[in-house]
C-alpha positions, 0 to 999 in steps of 0.5 A: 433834699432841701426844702427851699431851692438854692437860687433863693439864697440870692432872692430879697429886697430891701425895700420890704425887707427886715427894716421895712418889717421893723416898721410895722412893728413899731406902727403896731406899737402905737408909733408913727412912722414916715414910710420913704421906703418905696414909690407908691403914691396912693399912700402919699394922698394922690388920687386916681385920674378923673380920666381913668375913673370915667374909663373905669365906670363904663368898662366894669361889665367888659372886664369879667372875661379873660382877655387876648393873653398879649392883652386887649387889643385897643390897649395895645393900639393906645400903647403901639401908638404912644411908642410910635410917637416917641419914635420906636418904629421896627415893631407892630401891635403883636409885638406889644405884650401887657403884664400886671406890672413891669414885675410880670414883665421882667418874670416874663422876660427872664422866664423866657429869654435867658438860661442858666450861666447867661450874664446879663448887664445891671446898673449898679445902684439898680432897683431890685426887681431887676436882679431878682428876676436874673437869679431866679431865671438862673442866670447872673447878673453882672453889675456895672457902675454908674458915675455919680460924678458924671451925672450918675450915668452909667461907665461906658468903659466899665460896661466894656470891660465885664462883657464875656461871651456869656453876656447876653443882654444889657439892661437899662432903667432910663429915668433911672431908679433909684438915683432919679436921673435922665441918662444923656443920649450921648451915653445911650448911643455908647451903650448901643453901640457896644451892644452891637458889637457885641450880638447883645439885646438891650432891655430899657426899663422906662417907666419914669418916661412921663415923669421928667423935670424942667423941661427936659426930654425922655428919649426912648432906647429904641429910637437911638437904635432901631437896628438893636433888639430892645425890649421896652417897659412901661406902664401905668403906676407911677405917671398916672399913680396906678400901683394898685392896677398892676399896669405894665407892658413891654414893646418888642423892637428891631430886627424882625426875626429877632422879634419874631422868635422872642414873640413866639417865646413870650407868646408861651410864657403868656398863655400860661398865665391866662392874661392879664388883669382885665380891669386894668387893661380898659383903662390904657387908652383913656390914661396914655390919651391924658397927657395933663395929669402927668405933666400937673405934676412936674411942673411948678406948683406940681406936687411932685416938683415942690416936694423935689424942691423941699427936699434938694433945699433940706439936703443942701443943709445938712453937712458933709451930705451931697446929692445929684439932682433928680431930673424925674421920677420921685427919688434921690440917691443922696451921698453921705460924703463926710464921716461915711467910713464909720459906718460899718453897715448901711442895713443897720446905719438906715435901722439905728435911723428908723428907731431914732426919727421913726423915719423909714428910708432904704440904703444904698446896699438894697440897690447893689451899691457897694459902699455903705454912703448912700441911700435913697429918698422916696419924694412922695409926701407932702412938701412939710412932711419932707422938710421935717423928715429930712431934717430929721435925717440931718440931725440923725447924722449929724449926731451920730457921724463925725 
């Protein structure tokens, strides 16, 4: 009898995975290294919102105790009324569940909702929270692709053509990672559409929501379709840079005996584990109500804005590389158009980089695309820190790509 079970096979992510320890190796040797492998932040020199600080402070005695295992009830107010305003409507406070996480989230939903054999659609390039959770619900994930050349949306018709009748839902992550990009409504109603056609429930996964450039707008899933069932994530990590909180939750929509009975299932899965960190939970009103430190940040002048800008203008010199624009979020999926046929392993392509530059990135392969000619750039340091570690990418490829 193995010691290990089988699924774990399928289980890693690339980005704490062999380069990522690598790293730190060469950072216990002395050596400075430049981490863009993942979205956190704090690490970067962001600091907390005033906002959450003050809510903080004044609920620390009011945190000791478990909370309602679907969560606090004035945090689930503040989120029922933020997704009320973005339009989201067949739903009500019992239907919102808070998690440490949107990671929680996905191990809840997976737990809960799907069973062995059970297909489940996943955006390829997707970020690997999403398929680890699949596998380890024994069910499969079934890749369908985005188009790089239509602004990295995902292909209706590719969508279309993997559904069997084991698939059971589709999932969307909108503003994507790792490509940065904001899905067009357009898509969005194909993709409910199909959904509908099909008996299928949609989880959309939009954690970036609060993060979008250049005046353009997120608009929620379930608004578009609010005869679907759609599970919705969100938290708090990324928008107000509270990774270290563990601050995610999930809005339950649609039909309401669909709702009702996936509540019942989740409503399970929570009261196993006691509920959420309660800390984190004092402070969801106080963040979701300050609106101007998000929006400090992708406007001009913003950090996140200017480090986007550096490196798009870093990216524009490097021969034979091509990027689509992020339009949120704080990431870039660039394409390596010249010479990628060379390189035999992106694994060891991002390895032969990290020793080189001291430059740490995650390829493409570490977000289930399939050809080794794309990787992504986490845009969290500083504007100069960026333009020298992309130029660094630059001469790395450059050199060793012909």
């Amino acid at each position: 009898m193995a010691l290990v079970a089988e699924r774990m096979a399928g289980i890693g992510s690339d980005i704490r995975g062999k380069n990522f320890w690598a790293a730190l190796d060469l950072e216990k040797q002395g050596q400075k290294v430049l981490k863009l492998n993942t979205g956190n932040p704090a690490a970067f020199g962001f600091k907390m919102p005033e906002s959450v600080r003050e809510a903080l402070i004044a609920n620390l005695d009011r945190s000791v105790g478990y909370s309602d295992v679907r969560g606090m009830i004035d945090a689930r107010q503040a989120i029922f009324d933020y997704h009320k305003a973005k339009g989201i409507e067949d739903f009500d406070i019992d239907d919102i569940f808070i998690g440490n996480g949107v990671s929680e989230i996905a191990s809840m939903i997976a737990t809960a909702l799907f069973d062995k054999g059970e297909e489940v659609l996943v955006p390829s390039p997707c970020y690997s929270l999403w398929t680890n959770e699949i596998i380890l619900s024994d069910a499969k994930p079934v890749y369908y692709k985005c188009d790089e050349s239509n602004h990295w949306n995902p292909d209706v018709e590719h969508i279309k053509s993997l559904i069997t009748p084991k698939t059971k839902a589709i999932l969307l992550i909108n503003p994507n990672n790792p490509t940065g990009v904001l899905y067009s409504n357009d898509v969005l109603l194909e993709i409910a559409e199909i959904a509908r056609q099909n008996n299928m429930m949609i989880l959309s996964d939009e954690i970036y929501d609060r993060l979008v450039f250049d005046g353009k707008e997120h608009t929620t899933m379930a608004k578009l379709a609010p005869d679907l069932t759609i599970l919705t994530m969100n938290g708090l990590s990324k928008s107000h840079v509270l990774c270290g909180f563990r601050c995610g939750w999930m809005v339950i929509s649609g039909p309401e005996a669909a709702r009702k009975e996936i509540n019942e299932a989740l409503l399970k899965v929570a009261s196993i584990r006691l509920g959420a960190n309660s800390i984190m939970q004092t402070i969801i009103p106080a963040a979701l109500a300050d609106t101007e430190y998000p929006n400090s940040m992708i406007q001009p002048g913003g950090r996140l804005y200017e480090q986007r800008k550096a490196t798009c203008e870093e990216l524009d010199k490097i021969p034979g590389v091509s990027y689509v624009k992020n339009d949120g979020a704080m990431y870039i999926f660039p394409k390596i158009d010249k010479g990628a046929e060379q390189i035999a392993n992106d694994k060891q392509f991002a390895y032969d980089l990290l020793m080189d530059k001291h430059v740490l990135i995650v390829p493409g392969s570490g977000f289930k695309w399939d050809a080794p000619d794309h990787f992504r750039i986490v845009m969290l340091p500083e504007a100069e820190i960026l333009r020298d570690a992309v130029r660094k990418m630059g001469d790395f490829i450059t050199k060793n790509i012909k």
